[in-house]
C-alpha positions as CSV (number, residue, x, y, z in Angstrom):
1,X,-83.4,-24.4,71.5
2,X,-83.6,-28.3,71.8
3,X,-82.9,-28.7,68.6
4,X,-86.7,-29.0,66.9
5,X,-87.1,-27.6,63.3
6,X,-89.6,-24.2,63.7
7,X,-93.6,-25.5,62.8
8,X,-94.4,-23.3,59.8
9,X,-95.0,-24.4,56.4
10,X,-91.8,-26.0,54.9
11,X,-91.5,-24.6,51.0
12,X,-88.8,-26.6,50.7
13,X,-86.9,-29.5,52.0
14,X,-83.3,-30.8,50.4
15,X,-80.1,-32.8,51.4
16,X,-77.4,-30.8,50.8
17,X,-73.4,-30.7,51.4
18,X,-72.1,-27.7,53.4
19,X,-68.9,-26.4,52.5
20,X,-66.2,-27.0,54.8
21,X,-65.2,-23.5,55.0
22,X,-68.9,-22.9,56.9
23,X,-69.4,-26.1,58.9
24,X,-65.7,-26.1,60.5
25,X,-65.8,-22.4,61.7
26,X,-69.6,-22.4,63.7
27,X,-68.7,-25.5,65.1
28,X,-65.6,-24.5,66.5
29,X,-67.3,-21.2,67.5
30,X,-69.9,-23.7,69.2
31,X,-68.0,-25.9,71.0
32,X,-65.7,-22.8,72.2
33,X,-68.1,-20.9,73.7
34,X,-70.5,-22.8,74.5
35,X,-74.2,-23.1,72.6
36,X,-76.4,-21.8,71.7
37,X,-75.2,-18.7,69.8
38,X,-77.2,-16.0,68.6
39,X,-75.4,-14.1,65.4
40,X,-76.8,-11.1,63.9
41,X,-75.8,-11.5,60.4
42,X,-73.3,-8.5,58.9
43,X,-74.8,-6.9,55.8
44,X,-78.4,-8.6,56.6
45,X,-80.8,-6.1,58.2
46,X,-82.6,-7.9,61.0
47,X,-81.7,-11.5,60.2
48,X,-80.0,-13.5,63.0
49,X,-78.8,-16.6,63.1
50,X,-79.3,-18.9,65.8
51,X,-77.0,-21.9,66.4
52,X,-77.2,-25.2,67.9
53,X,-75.7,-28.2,68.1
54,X,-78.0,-30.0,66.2
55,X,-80.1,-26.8,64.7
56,X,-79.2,-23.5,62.7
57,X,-82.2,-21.2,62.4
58,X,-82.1,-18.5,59.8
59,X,-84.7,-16.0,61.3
60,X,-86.3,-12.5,60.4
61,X,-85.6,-10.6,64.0
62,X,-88.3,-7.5,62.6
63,X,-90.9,-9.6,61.2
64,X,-91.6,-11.4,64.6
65,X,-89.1,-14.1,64.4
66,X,-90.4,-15.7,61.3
67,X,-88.2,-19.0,60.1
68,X,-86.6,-17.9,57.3
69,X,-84.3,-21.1,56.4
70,X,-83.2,-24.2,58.6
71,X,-80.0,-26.6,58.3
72,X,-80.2,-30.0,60.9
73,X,-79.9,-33.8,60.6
74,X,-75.4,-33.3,59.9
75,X,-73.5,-36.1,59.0
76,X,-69.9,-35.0,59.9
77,X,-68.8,-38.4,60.2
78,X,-69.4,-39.3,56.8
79,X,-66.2,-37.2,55.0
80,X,-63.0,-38.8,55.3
81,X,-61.5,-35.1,56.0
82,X,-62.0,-32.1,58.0
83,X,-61.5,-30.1,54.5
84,X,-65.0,-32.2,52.6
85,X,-67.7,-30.9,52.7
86,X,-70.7,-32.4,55.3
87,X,-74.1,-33.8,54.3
88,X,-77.1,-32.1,56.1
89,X,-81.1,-31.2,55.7
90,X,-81.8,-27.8,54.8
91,X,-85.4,-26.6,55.2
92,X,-86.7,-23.3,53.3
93,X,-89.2,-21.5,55.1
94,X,-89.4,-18.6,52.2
95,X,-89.5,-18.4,48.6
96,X,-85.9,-16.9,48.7
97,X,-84.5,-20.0,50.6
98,X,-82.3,-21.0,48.5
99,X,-80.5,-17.4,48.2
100,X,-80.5,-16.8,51.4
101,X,-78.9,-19.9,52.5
102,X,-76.1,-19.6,49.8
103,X,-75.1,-16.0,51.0
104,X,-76.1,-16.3,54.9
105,X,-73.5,-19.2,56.0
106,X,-70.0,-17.4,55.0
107,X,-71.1,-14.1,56.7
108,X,-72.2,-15.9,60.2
109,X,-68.9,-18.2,59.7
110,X,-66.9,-15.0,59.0
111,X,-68.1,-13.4,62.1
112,X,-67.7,-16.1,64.0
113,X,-63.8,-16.6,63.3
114,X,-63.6,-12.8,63.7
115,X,-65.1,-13.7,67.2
116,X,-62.4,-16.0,68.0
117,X,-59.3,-14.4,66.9
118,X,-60.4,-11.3,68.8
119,X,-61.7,-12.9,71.9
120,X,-62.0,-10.5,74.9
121,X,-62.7,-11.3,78.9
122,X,-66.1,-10.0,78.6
123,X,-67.5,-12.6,76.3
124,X,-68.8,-10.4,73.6
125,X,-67.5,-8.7,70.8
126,X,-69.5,-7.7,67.5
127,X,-72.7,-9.4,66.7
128,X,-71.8,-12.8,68.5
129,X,-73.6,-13.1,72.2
130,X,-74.1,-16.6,73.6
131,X,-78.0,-17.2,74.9
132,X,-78.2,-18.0,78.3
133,X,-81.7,-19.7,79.5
């Protein structure tokens, strides 16, 4: 993933602030393991999650991979504290956007801080595998 938003048809596109409490844990999770990530979503039937350094794809994994939202273009360096929240673009791909994307980011941020505590030698635990190319 370099990083380029999906081509489908955009339903939506808005500038938006991410809470703290989901930017700061996936890109810890990033830059400790290594990106990209691949996080199947607790409690979300065949969504996953792919994260990037400068892309996070919200996909449906049964319904051929289809975009489901997108969050790029972050501006970290514009909060004067690791507890504000951060500007981004988020793109909707379906008409549910906008629930999705308010109920996808704490579970894939809650997984991924499970991931860390309980780190194991094998480099998988749960729902969080690194992709390799």
């Amino acid at each position: 993933m370099k990083g380029s938003r999906p081509r489908q048809m955009i339903a939506r596109r808005l500038r938006v602030r991410m809470a703290a409490e989901h930017y700061n844990p996936i890109c810890l999770a990033l830059r400790r393991m290594g990106g990209p990530l691949k996080v199947v979503v607790p409690g979300m039937r065949g969504f996953e999650m792919i994260l990037g350094d400068r892309l996070w794809l919200l996909r449906d994994h049964k319904l051929d991979d289809q975009p489901l939202v997108a969050w790029s273009d972050f501006h970290p360096q514009w909060r004067n504290a690791l507890n504000e929240a951060v500007v981004c673009s988020q793109f909707h791909y379906h008409a549910y956007g906008a629930v999705l994307a308010r109920n996808v980011l704490g579970e894939v941020a809650a997984a991924l801080e499970q991931r860390l505590r309980h780190r194991r030698l094998d480099g998988r635990i749960g729902l969080v595998s690194p992709i390799k190319p």
